[in-house]
Every structure is written in C-alpha cells, then in structure tokens.
C-alpha positions in Angstrom: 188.9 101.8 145.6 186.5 100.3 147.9 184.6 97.4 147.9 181.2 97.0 145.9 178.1 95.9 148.2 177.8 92.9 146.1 181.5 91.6 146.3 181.0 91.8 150.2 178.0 89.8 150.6 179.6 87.2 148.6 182.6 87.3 150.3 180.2 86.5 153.6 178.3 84.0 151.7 181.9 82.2 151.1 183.2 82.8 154.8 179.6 81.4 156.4 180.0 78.2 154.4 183.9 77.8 155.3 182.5 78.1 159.1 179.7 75.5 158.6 181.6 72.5 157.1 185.3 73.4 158.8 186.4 70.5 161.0 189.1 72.5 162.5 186.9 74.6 165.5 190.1 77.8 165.0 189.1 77.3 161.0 185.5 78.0 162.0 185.9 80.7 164.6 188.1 82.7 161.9 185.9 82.1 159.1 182.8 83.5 161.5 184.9 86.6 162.2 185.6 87.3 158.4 182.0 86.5 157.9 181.0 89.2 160.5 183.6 91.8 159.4 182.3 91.3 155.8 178.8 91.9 156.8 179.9 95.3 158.5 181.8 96.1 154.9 178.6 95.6 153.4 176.1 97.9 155.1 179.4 100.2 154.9 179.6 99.6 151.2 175.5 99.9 151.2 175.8 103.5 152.8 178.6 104.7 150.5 176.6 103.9 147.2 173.5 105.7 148.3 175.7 108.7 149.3 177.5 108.5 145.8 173.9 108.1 144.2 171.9 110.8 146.7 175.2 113.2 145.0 174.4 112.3 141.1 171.1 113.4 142.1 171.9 116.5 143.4 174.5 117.2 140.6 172.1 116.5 138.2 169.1 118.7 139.4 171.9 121.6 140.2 172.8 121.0 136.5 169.5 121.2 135.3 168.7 124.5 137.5 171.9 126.5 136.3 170.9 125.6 132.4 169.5 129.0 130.6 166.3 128.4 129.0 165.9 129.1 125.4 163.4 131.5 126.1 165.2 133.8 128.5 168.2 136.2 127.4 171.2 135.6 128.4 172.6 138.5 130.7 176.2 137.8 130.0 176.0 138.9 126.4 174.4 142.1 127.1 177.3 145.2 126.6 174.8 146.8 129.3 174.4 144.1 131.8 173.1 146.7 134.5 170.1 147.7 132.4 169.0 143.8 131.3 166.7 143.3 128.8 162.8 145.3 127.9 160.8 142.5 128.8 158.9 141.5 125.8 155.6 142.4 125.4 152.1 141.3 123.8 152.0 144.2 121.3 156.0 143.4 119.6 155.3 139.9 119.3 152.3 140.2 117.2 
C-alpha cells in the first residue's frame, strides 16, 4: 500500500517544523532530509493517483462503449449469427 498524497505533505509539514525549532544542528539536518524525501513521496504519490484516476476513466468509458443498446439486437442470441438481423424498416414499424 502506498502512501496517500495527503499523508506525505503532512508528514513534510511535521519534518520542516522539527528542522526549524531543533537545537541539535544533526536533529535539523535529518529532519530537512526526511522533509525532502517526503516531498519527493508526494509528487510520487501525486503521479500515482492521477494514473489510478486517468484508468477509472478509461474503464469506465470502455464499459460504457461495450454495453448493448436497447435498441440494437443482440448478435449472440441469433441461432444464425452469420446472417444478423433484417434491418427494420419504416413500413413494419407502422
């Protein structure tokens, strides 16, 4: 499981404050390093969620296109798939 966008970015909010009130200069030099590598999970983590979100998309509208619409027969039923269906015409619907 990987870390959210939001869980980073706080994570580097918390290790930026650490480095501005740490006495100890080896406290602050490590809390500016986790800072940095929490930034760099962050776009990471910013990059994977639009990936994960452009993919729904794409499932979704793939989804949508492979639906059969109510109005058009379905092939599979047919014991004659190679011939299909008449198409329907003006005069049988009236």
């Amino acid at each position: 499981m990987f870390p959210s966008a939001i869980l980073c970015r706080e994570q580097e909010t918390i290790q930026r404050q650490r480095a501005a009130t740490a006495s100890l200069e080896n406290v602050r030099l490590i809390a500016e390093r986790a800072a940095a590598a929490w930034s760099l999970e962050a776009r990471a983590a910013d990059d994977r969620e639009a990936r994960h979100k452009r993919v729904r998309e794409i499932r979704a509208t793939n989804a949508a296109q492979a639906a059969p619409f109510p109005d058009q027969p379905d092939r599979w039923v047919s014991e004659n798939p190679d011939r299909g269906f008449p198409a329907p015409s003006a005069a049988s619907t009236s």
